[in-house]
C-alpha positions in Angstrom: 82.5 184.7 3.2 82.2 188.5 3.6 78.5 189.6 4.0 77.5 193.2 2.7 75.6 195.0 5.3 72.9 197.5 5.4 72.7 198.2 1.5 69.9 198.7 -0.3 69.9 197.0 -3.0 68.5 198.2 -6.9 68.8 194.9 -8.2 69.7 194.6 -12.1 67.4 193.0 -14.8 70.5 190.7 -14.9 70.5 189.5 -11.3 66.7 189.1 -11.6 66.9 187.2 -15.3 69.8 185.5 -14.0 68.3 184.0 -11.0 64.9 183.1 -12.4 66.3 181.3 -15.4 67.4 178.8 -13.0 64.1 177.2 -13.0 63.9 176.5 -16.9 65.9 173.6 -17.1 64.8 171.6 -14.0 61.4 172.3 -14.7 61.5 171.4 -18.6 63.0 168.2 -16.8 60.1 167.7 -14.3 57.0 168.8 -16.7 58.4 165.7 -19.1 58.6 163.5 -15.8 55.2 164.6 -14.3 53.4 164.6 -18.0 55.0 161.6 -19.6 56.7 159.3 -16.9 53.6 157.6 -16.1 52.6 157.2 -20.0 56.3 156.0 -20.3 56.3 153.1 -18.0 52.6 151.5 -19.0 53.8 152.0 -22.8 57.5 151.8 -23.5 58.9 150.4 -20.7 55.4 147.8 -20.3 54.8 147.9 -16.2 51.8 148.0 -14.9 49.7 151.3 -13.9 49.7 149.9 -10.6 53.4 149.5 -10.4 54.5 153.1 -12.3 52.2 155.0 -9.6 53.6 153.1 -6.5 57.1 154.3 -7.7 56.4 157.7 -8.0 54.4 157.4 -4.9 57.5 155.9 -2.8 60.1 158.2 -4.9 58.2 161.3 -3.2 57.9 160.2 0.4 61.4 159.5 0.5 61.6 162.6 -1.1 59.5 164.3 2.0 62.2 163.0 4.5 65.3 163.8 2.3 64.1 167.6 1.4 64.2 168.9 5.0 67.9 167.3 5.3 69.0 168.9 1.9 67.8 172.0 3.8 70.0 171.7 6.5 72.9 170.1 4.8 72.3 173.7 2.5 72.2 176.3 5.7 75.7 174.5 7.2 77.6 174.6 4.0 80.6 176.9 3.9 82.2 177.8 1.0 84.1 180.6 -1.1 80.8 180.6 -3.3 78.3 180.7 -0.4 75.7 178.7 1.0 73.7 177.7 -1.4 75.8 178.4 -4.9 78.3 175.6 -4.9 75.1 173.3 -5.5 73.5 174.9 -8.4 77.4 174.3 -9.7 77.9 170.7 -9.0 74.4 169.4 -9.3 73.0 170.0 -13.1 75.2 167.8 -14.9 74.6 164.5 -12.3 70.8 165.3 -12.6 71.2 165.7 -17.1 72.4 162.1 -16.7 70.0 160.9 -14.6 67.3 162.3 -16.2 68.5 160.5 -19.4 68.5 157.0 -17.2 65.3 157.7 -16.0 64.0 157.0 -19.9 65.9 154.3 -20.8 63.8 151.3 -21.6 65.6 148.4 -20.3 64.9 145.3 -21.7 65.0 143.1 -18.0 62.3 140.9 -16.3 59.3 142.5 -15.2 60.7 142.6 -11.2 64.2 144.0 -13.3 62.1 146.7 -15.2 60.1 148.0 -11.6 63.7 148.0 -9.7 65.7 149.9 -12.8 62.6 152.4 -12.8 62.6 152.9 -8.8 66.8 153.3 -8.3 66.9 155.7 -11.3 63.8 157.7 -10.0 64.7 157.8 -6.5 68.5 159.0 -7.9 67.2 161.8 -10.1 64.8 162.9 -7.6 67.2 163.5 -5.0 69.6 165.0 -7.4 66.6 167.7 -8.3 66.0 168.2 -4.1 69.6 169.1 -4.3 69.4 171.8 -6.6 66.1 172.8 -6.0 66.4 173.9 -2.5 69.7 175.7 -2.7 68.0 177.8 -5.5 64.7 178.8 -3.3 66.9 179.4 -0.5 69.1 181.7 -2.0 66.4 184.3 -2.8 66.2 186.0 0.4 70.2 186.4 0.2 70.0 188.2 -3.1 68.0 191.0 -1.6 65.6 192.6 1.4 63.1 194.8 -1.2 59.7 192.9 -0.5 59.4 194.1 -4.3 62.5 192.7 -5.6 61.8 189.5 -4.2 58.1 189.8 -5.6 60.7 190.2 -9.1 62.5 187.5 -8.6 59.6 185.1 -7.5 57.7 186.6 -10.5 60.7 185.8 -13.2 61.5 182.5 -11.4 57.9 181.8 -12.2 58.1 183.1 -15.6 60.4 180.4 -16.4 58.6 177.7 -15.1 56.2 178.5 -16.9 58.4 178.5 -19.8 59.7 175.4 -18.9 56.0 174.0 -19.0 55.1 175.7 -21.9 58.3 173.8 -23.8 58.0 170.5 -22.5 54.1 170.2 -22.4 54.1 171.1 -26.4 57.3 170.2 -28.0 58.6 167.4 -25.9 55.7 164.4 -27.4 57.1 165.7 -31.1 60.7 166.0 -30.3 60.4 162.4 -28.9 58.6 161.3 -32.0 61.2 163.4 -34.4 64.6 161.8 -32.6 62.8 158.3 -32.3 61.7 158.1 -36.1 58.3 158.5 -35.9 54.9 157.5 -32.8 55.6 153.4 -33.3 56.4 151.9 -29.8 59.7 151.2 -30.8 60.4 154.7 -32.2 59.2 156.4 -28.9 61.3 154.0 -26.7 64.3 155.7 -28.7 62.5 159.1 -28.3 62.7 159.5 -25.0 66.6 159.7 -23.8 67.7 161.4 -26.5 64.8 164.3 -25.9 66.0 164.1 -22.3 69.5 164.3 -23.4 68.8 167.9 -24.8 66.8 168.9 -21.8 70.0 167.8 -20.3 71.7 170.2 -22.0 69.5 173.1 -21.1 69.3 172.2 -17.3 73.0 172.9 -17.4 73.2 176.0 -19.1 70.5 177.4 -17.1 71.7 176.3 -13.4 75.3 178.0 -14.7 73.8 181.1 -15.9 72.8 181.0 -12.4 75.8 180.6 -10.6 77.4 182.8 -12.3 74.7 186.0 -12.1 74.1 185.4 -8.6 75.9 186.5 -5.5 74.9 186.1 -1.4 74.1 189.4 -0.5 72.7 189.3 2.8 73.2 187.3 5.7 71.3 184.6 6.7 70.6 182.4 9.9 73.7 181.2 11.3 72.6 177.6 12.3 75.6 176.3 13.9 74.7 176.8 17.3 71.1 175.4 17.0 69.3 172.3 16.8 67.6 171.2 14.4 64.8 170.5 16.4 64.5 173.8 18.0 65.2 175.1 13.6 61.9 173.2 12.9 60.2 174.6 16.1 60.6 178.1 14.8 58.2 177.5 12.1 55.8 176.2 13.9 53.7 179.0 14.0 49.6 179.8 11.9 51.2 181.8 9.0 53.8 179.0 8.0 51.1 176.3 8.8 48.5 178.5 6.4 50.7 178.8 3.5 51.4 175.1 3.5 48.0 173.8 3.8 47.6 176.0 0.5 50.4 174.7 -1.6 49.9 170.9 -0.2 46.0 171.4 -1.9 46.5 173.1 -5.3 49.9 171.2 -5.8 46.9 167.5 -5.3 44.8 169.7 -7.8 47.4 171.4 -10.1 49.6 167.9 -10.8 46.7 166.0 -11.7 46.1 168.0 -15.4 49.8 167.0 -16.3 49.5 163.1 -15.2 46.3 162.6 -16.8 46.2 165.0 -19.5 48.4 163.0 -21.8 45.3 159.8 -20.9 42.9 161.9 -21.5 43.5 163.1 -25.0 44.7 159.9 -26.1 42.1 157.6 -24.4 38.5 160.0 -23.7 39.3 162.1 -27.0 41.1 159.6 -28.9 42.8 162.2 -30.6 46.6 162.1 -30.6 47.0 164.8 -33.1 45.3 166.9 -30.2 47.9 166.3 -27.6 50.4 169.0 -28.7 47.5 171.4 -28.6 45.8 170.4 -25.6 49.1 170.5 -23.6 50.1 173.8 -25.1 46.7 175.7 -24.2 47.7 174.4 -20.8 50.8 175.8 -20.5 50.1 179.3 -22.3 47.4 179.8 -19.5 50.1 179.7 -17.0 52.8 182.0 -19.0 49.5 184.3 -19.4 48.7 184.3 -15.4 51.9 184.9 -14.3 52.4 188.1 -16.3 49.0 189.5 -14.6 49.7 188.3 -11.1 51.4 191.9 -10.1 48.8 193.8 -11.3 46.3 191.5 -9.4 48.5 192.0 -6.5 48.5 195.6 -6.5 44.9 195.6 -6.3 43.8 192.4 -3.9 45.6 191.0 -1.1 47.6 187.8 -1.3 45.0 186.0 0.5 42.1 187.5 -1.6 43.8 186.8 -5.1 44.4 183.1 -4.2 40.2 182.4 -3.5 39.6 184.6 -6.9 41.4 182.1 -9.0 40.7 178.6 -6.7 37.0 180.0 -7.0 37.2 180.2 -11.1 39.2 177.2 -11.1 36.5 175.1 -9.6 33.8 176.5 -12.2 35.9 175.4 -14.8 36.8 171.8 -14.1 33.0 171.2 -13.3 32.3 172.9 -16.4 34.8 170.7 -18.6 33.4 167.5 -17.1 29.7 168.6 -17.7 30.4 169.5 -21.5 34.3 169.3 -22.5 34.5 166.1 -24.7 31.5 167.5 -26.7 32.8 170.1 -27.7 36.5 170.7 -28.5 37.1 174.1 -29.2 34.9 174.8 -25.7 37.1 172.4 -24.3 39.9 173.9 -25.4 38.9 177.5 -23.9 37.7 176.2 -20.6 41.0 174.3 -20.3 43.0 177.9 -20.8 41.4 179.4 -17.9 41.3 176.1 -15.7 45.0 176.0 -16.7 45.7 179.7 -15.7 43.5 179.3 -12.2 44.9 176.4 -11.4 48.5 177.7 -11.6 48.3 181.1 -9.8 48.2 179.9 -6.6 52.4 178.9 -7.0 53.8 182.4 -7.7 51.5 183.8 -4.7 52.3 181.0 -2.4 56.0 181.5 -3.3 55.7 185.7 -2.7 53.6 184.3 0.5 57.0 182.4 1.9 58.4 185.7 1.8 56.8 187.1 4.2 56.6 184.2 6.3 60.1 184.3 6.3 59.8 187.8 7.6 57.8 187.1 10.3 59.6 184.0 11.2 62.8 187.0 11.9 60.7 188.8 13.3 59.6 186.6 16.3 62.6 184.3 16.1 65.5 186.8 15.2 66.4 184.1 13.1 65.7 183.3 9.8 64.9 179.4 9.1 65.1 179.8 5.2 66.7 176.6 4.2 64.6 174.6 6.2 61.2 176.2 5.4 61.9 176.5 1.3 62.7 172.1 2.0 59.9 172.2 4.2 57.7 173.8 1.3 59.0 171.5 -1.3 58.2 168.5 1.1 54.8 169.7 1.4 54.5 170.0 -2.8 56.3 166.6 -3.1 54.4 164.8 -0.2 50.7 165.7 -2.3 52.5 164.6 -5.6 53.4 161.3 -4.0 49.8 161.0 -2.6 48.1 162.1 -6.3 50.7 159.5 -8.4 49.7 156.2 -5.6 46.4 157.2 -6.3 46.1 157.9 -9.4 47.7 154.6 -10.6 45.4 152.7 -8.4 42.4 154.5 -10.0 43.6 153.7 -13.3 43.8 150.1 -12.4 40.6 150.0 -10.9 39.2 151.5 -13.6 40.5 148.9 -15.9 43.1 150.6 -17.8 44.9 148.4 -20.2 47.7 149.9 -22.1 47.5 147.6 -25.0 44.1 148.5 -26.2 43.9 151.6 -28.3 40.1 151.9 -27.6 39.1 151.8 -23.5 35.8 150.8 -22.2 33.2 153.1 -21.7 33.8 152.6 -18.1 36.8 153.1 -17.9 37.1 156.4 -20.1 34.3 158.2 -17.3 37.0 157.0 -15.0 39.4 159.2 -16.4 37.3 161.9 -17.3 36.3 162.1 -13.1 40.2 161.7 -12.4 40.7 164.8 -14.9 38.1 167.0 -14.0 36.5 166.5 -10.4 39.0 165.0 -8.7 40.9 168.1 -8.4 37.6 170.1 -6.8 38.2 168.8 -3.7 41.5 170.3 -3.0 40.8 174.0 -4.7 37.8 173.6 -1.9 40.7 172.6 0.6 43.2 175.4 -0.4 40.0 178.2 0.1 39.8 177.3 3.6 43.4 177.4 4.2 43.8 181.3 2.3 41.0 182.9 4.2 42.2 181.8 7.8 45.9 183.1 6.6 46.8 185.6 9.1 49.5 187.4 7.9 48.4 190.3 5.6 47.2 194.0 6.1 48.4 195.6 9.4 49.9 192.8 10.9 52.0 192.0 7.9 52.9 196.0 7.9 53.7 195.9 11.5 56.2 192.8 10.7 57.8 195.0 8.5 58.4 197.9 10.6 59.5 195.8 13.6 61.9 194.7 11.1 63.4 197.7 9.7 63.3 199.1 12.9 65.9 196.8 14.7 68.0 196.8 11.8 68.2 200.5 12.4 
């Protein structure tokens, strides 16, 4: 593969739209999986809370020791497309089919049902590492401009936010509409055709980005280095900073898409809500990540990332205190909690940037592969902690799926697992920002250093 050298790059709004679209399809397939996957085994498939969360607990920390492989594997592959592009070729249409087995409601034992869930799970999930890696990584191959990579970040994030925005309102009705209607037996019908048309879209999307994309600049050549000594090269505060910050608000963020189907069904008892509810969600997060630039031209990283934890926390405790009496209060407060608690990805993700920068700039080596794995093992090691834990509080909180109507206890339950539960990490994620080193003249002086031994 022939490298360009020492071009600047002006990157087209094709390159940019191109790239970023890659995240609409995965991510309309993991906002149905993080929203509904839960509701789907206590409802459809009929196993137990208990049993659903320790799944999706296990699924993730085999997830957290495949992720920094797939990173590898990713940084060693040679091909005539690159690194990194032969596996957002190859990959989409294994993980549309998975995704579609993942919803299929298998009519086996109960120890058949749990085992079909955690083989098709596991499958998918590693199918989505697989793609999901190659895509982060190929970003700082596309370009060097610390502002084109803030573009691409920004439009990656756009369409995740799309992707959310889809799934968390349409996806509940488009399972209802291709299932016949909200009966049990409808929805267990529902749900793989609606995945089969996500299907569809994770494909065209992961193509469109193949085919815009092209590896630009070189990366680390990793042939002559252990792994070991690869991992040793991040060890250093700004790489340990950042992911302290995205293991927190990822605990805090994924807790408003497991529970927020439960808690419009079960503390509002309101299904015609649910649509709405989600939606408000998701338009919070298409809102924040059109105003993250400007916020960024005005406050450091760092500094942005307290502003929204800070506001996110005033919400939640707010939405506890008087959300469920009040639903058009409810519904404003869950915009902005929503929109707070979602900044902190596209910063975190413009933050890996520069780590990768710095990482050069001490190393001479950039460790790209292995610290965007590294970063999605961190966001999949705190989603494996919140789903173990969150189906062991709905047990113990005496969830039953076959009652319509929960117990009083029960419903606070949820409303603490909604609302105040995810205070503790914001809190967490604080800490972690304002010890972040790398910002103002150091992070200026990286980028001299930088330019001036490419000179």
């Amino acid at each position: 593969m022939k490298i360009k050298r020492e071009r600047i790059l002006q990157m087209s709004k094709g390159k940019i739209l191109g790239y970023g679209v890659s995240s609409l399809g995965k991510d309309l397939c993991n906002i149905i999986i993080s929203t509904y996957l839960m509701l789907f085994y206590t409802n459809i498939l009929g196993i137990s809370a208990f049993a659903g969360g320790m799944i999706m607990m296990g699924t993730k920390i085999w997830d957290a020791v495949n992720d920094p492989i797939m990173g590898v594997i990713a940084d060693k592959t040679k091909s005539r497309w690159g690194k990194y592009r032969p596996y957002i070729l190859f990959v989409p249409p294994l993980l549309a089919i998975f995704g579609v087995l993942v919803f299929i409601p298998v009519n086996f034992s109960n120890v058949g049902k749990v085992t079909w869930a955690a083989v098709t799970y596991v499958i998918m999930s590693m199918l989505s590492t697989a793609f999901n890696i190659p895509v982060l990584s190929l970003m700082p191959t596309l370009t060097k401009n610390p502002k084109e990579r803030s573009a691409l970040a920004t439009c990656q994030t756009f369409f995740t936010t799309l992707a959310v925005v889809l799934g968390s309102t349409f996806a509940y009705p488009l399972i209802k509409l291709l299932g016949g209607g909200s009966e049990t037996s409808n929805l267990a019908k529902g749900y793989p055709w609606a995945m089969a048309v996500v299907g569809i879209i994770l494909i065209a999307s992961g193509w469109t980005t193949f085919i815009s994309t092209r590896e630009e600049i070189e990366t680390a050549q990793v042939e002559s280095l252990k792994i070991t000594q690869r991992f040793r090269n991040l060890l250093h505060k700004p790489f340990a900073a950042v992911e302290g910050i995205n293991f927190l608000f990822t605990l805090a963020m994924s807790v408003g898409n497991a529970m927020g189907s439960y808690y419009v069904l079960y503390v509002l008892n309101n299904e015609a809500l649910l649509s709405i509810y989600m939606f408000i969600m998701t338009i919070a997060m298409s809102c924040v990540t059109v105003i993250i630039p400007s916020v960024l031209k005005r406050l450091s990283r760092e500094k942005a990332l307290v502003m929204f934890l800070l506001i996110g926390i005033a919400s939640h405790v707010s939405m506890f205190i008087l959300g469920d009496r009040n639903i058009p209060l409810l519904l404003v407060l869950t915009f902005v909690g929503s929109a707070c608690s979602f900044a902190p990805a596209t910063i975190v993700t413009i933050m890996c940037t520069d780590v990768s920068d710095y990482t050069f700039y001490r190393t001479g080596r950039r460790e790209d592969g292995v610290m965007y794995s590294i970063n999605n093992l961190t966001a999949k090691i705190a989603q494996a902690i919140n789903s173990g834990l969150l189906g062991i509080l709905l047990s113990a909180c005496g969830f039953d799926a076959a009652l319509s109507v929960q117990s009083a206890s029960t419903i606070t339950g949820l409303n603490i697992m909604r609302y105040l539960y995810p205070i503790i990490p914001f809190a967490g994620a604080i800490i972690f920002a304002l010890i972040y080193p790398l910002k103002g003249k150091m992070l200026e002086d990286v980028r001299a250093a930088i330019a001036e031994k490419k000179n």
